[in-house]
C-alpha positions as CSV (number, residue, x, y, z in Angstrom):
1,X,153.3,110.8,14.7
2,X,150.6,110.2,17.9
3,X,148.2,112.7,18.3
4,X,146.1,113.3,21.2
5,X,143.0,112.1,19.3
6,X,144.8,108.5,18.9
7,X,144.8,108.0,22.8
8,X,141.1,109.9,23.9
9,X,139.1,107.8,22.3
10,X,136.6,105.8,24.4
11,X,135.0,107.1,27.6
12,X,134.4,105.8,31.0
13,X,131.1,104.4,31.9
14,X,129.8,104.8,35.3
15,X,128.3,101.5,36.4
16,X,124.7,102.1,37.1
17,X,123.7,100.1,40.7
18,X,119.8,100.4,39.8
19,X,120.3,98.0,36.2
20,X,121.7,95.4,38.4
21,X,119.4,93.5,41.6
22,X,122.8,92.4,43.7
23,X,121.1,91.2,46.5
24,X,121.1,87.4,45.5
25,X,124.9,87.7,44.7
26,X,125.5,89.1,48.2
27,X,123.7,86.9,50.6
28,X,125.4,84.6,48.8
29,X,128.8,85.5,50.4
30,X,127.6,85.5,53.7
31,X,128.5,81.4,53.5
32,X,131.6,81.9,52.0
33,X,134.9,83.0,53.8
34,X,137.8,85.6,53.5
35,X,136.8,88.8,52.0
36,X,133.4,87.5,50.2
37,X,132.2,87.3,53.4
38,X,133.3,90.4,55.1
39,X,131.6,92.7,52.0
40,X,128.9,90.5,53.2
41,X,128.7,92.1,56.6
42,X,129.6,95.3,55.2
43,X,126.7,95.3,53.3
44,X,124.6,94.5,56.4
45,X,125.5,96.6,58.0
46,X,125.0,99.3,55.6
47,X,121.6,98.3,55.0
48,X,121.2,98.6,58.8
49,X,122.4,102.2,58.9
50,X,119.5,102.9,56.5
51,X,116.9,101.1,57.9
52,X,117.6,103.2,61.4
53,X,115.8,105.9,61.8
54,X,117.8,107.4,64.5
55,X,120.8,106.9,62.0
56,X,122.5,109.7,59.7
57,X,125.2,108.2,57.1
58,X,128.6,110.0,56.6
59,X,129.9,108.7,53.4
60,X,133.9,109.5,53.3
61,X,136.0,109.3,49.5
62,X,139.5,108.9,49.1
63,X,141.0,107.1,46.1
64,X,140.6,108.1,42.7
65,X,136.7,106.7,42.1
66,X,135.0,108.5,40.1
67,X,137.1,108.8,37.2
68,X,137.3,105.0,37.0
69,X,133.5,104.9,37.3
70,X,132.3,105.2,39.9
71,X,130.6,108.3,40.1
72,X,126.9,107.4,39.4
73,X,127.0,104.9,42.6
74,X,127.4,108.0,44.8
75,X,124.8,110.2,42.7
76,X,122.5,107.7,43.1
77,X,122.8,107.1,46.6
78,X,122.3,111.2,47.0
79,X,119.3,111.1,44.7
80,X,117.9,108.6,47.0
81,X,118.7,109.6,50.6
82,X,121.3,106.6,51.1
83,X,123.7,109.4,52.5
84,X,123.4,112.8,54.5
85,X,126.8,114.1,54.1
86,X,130.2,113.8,51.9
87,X,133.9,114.4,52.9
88,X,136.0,113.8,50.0
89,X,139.5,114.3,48.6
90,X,139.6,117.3,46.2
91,X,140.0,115.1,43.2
92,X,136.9,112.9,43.3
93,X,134.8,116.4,43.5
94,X,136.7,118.9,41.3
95,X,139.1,117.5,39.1
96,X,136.9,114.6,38.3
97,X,133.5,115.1,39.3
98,X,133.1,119.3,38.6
99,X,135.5,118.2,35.6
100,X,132.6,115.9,34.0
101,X,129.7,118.8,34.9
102,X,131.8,121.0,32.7
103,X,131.1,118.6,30.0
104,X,134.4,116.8,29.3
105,X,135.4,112.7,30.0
106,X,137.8,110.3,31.3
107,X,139.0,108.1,28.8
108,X,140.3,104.4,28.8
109,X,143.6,104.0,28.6
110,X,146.3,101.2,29.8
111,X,149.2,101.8,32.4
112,X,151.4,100.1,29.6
113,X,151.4,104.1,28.4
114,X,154.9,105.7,27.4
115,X,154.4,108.4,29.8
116,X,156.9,110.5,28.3
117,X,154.9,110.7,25.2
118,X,152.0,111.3,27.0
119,X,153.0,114.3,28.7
120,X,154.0,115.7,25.5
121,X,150.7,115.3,24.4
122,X,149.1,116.9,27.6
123,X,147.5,114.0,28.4
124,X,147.2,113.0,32.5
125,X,147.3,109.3,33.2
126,X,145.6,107.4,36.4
127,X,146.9,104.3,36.3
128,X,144.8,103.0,33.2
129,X,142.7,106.0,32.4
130,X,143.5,109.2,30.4
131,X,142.1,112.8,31.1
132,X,143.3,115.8,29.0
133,X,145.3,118.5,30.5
134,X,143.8,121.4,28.8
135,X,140.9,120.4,29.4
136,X,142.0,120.3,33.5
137,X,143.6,123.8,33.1
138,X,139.7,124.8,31.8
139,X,138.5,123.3,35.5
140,X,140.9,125.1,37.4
141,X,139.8,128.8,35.5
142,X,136.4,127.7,36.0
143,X,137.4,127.6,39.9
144,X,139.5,131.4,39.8
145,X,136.3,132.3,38.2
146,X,134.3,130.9,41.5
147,X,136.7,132.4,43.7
148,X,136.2,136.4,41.5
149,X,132.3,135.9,42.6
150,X,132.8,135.6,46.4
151,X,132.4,138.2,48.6
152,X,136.5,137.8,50.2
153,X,136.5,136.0,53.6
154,X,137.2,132.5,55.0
155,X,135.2,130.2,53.5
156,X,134.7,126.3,54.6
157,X,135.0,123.7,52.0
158,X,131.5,123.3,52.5
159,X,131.0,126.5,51.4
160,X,133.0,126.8,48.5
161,X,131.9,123.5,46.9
162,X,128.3,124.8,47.5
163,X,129.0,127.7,45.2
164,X,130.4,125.0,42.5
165,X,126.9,124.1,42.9
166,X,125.0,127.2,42.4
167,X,127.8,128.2,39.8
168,X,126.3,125.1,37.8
169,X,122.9,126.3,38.4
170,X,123.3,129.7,37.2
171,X,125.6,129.1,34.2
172,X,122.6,126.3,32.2
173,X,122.9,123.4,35.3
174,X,126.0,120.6,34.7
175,X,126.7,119.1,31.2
176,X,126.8,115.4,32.5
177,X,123.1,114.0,34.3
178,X,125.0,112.6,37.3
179,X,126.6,114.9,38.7
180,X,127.2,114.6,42.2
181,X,128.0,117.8,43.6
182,X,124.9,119.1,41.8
183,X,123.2,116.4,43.7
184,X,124.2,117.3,46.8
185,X,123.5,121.4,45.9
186,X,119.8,120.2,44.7
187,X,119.4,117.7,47.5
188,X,121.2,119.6,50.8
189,X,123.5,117.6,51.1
190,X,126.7,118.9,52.3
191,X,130.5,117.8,51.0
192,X,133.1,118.6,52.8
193,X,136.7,118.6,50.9
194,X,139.2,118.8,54.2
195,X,142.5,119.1,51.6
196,X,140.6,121.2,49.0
197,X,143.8,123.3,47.9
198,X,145.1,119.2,46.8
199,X,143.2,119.2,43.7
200,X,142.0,121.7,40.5
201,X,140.5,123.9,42.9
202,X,144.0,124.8,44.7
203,X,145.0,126.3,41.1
204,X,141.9,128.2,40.9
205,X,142.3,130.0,44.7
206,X,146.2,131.2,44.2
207,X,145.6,132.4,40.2
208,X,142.7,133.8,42.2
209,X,144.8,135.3,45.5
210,X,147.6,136.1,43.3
211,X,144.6,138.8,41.1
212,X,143.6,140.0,44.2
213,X,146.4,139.8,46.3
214,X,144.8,141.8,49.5
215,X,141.2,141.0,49.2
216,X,140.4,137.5,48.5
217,X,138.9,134.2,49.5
218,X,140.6,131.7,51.7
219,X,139.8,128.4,52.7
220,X,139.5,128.1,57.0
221,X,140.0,124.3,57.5
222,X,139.4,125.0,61.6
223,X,135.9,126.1,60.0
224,X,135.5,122.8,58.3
225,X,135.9,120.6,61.2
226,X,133.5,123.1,63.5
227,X,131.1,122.3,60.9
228,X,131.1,118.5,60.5
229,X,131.3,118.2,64.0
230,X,128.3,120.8,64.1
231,X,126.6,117.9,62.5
232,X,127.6,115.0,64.4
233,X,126.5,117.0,67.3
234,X,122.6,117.4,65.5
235,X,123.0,113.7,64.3
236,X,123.6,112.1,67.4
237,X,123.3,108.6,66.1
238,X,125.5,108.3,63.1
239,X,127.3,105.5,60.5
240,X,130.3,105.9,58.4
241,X,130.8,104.4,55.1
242,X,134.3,104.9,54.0
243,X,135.6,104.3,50.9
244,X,139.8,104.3,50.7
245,X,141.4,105.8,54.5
246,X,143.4,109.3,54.3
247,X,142.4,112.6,55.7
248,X,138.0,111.9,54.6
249,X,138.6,108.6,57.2
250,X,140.5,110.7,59.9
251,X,138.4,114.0,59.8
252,X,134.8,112.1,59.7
253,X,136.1,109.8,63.0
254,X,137.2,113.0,64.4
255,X,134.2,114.6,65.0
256,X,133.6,112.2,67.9
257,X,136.4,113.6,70.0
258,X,135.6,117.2,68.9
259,X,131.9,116.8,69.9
260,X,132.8,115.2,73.2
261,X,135.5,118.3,74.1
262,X,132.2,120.8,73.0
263,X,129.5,119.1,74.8
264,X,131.2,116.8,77.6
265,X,129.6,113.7,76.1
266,X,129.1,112.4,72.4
267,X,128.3,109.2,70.8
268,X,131.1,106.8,69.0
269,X,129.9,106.0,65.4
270,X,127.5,103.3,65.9
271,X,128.0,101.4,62.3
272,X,131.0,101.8,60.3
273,X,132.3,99.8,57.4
274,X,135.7,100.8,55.9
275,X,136.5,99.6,51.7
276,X,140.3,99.4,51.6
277,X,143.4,97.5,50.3
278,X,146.3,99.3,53.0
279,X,147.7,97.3,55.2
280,X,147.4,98.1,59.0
281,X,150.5,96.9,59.9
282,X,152.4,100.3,59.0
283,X,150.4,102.2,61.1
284,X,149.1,104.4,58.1
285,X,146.0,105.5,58.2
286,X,144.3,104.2,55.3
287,X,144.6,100.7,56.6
288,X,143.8,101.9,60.7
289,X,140.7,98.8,61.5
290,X,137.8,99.7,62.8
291,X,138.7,98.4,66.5
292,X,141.9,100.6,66.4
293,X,139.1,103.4,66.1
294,X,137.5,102.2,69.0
295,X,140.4,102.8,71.2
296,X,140.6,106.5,70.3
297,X,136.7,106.5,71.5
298,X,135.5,107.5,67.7
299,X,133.8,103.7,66.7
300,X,131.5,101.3,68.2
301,X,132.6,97.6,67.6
302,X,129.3,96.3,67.5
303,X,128.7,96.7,63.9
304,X,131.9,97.9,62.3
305,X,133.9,95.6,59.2
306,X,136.6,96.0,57.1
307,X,136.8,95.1,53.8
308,X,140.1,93.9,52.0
309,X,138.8,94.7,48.5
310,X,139.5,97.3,45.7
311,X,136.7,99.9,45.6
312,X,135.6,99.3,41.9
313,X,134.4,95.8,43.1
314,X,133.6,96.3,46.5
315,X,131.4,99.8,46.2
316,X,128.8,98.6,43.6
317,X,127.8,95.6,45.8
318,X,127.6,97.3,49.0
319,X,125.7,100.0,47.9
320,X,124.1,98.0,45.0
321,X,122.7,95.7,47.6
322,X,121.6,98.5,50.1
323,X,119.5,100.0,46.9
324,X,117.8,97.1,45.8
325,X,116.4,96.0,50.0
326,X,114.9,99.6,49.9
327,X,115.1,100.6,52.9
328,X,115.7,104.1,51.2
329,X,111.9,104.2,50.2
330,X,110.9,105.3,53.6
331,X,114.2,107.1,54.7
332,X,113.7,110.5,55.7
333,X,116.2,113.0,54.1
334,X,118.5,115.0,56.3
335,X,119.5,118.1,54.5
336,X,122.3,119.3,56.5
337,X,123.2,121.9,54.4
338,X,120.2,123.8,56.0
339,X,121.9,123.8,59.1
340,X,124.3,126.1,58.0
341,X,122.3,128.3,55.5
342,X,120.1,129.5,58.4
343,X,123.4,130.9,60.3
344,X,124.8,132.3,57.3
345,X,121.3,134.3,56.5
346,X,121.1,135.6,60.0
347,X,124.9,136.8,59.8
């Protein structure tokens, strides 16, 4: 008879962008053709939005990433002030990332499972990768627990994940070094989860509203685009480095049209580079180009590319090769987040 133990045996590794100098790799594409040489570009690009001082990078997250590894890659480029501010799906930043900081893995697995048996097991399987269910019912008490602690009120995203933050603080700091909303906590560097009731955290706010039925927390979504567009308005000058499409994509080009309706006038995204597989040709979002953007006035086409490519190949070489030029060393940090704790100690 299976047990669980026969299937959770060997973890993910994070790849680790600083082992591994890219750069030679990379400007080797830039002779070759198809999608070799667009991540080329991308990467260019990237390592122009860096090296502009003017520039503040808005790094968006859709896909499942960091439980197939890809978690230190963004750490990193927090740690290092490649990136001033996060919009994610819930499941990259709860389920998978908050997941790890409470000290349990992601396991290789094969999508050759019988899923029946799987589920009898309690096991949860993405694509070829195993994470254990009570182990994710754990993660969403851990958010009802978040939720008890808050003074009730509308809260952002922004917010909330903060407190995920400071809860990991307080409670002995996170049980994994690379964790990236502790990161962000430590470094001011806000994430914004748009969806954040689509993930481990939507089962911690309704065991949460369902204890406190007439005082509790909420999440204001309305709040959540004032405040990104709050700082594309301080910004200015920005890039967007987007990995997978979906409501991150959508709500970081947004801010464009939002700051133009608040202040009359705002700047398109000067760079943008978009990591995808969709296809445009539905109309979907996730496979929207770059020019599309243009038309609804959110991206510059100067410096904008598309890459055809699946993320766990495409985002170690772009960022990879943005690390190892350095233009990081003398990048000043943004810290965003203080925008918003000033307001909040005033109120």
């Amino acid at each position: 008879m299976a047990e669980k133990k026969d299937f959770l045996k060997e973890t993910i590794q994070h790849i680790d962008i600083k082992e591994f100098n890219v750069v030679p790799l990379v400007d080797s594409m830039e002779k070759m053709a198809f999608q070799a040489r667009n991540l080329n570009r991308a990467a260019q690009i990237y390592n122009m939005m860096l090296n502009d001082k003017k520039c503040s990078v808005i790094l968006t997250l859709a896909g499942s990433l960091f439980s197939a590894g890809l978690k230190k890659v963004v750490y990193d480029m927090i740690m290092n002030n490649m990136v001033d501010a996060i919009v994610s799906t819930g499941a990259n930043m709860v389920d998978q990332d908050f997941f790890e900081a409470l000290g349990f893995k992601h396991y290789i697995g094969t999508p050759f499972s019988d899923d029946n048996l799987l589920r009898d097991l309690a096991i949860d399987r993405i694509y070829d990768t195993y994470i254990d269910e009570d182990e994710l019912r754990v993660c969403d008490e851990t958010c009802q627990k978040i939720c008890d602690l808050l003074e009730p009120r509308p809260y952002s995203s922004r917010e909330y994940v903060y407190e995920m933050g400071k809860y990991l603080e307080n409670n002995g700091g996170p049980k994994a070094d690379d964790s990236v909303i502790y990161a962000a906590y430590k470094k001011n560097v806000p994430i914004f989860v748009p969806a954040l009731s689509d993930c481990s955290a939507g089962f911690g706010f309704i065991m949460h509203q369902t204890a406190h039925p007439d005082k509790h927390i909420s999440i204001d979504s309305a709040k959540d685009f004032l405040e990104l567009t709050k700082i594309k308005q301080e910004a200015k000058e920005t890039g967007i480095y987007m990995v997978g499409g979906g409501v991150p994509k959508n709500f970081t080009q947004d801010t464009v049209v939002a700051a133009e309706i608040l202040d009359g006038e705002a700047e398109m995204h000067k760079y943008a580079i978009q990591i995808t597989v969709a296809d445009e040709r539905d109309g979907a979002l996730s496979g929207s180009t770059l020019k599309e953007a243009s038309s609804w006035g959110k991206v510059q086409t100067t410096y904008e590319q598309m890459v055809y490519a699946e993320a766990t190949i495409a985002m170690p070489l772009i960022s990879g090769y943005a690390y190892h030029k350095g233009a990081w060393k003398t990048r000043e940090a943004r810290e965003f987040q203080k925008l918003f704790q000033k307001s909040e100690t005033k109120a």
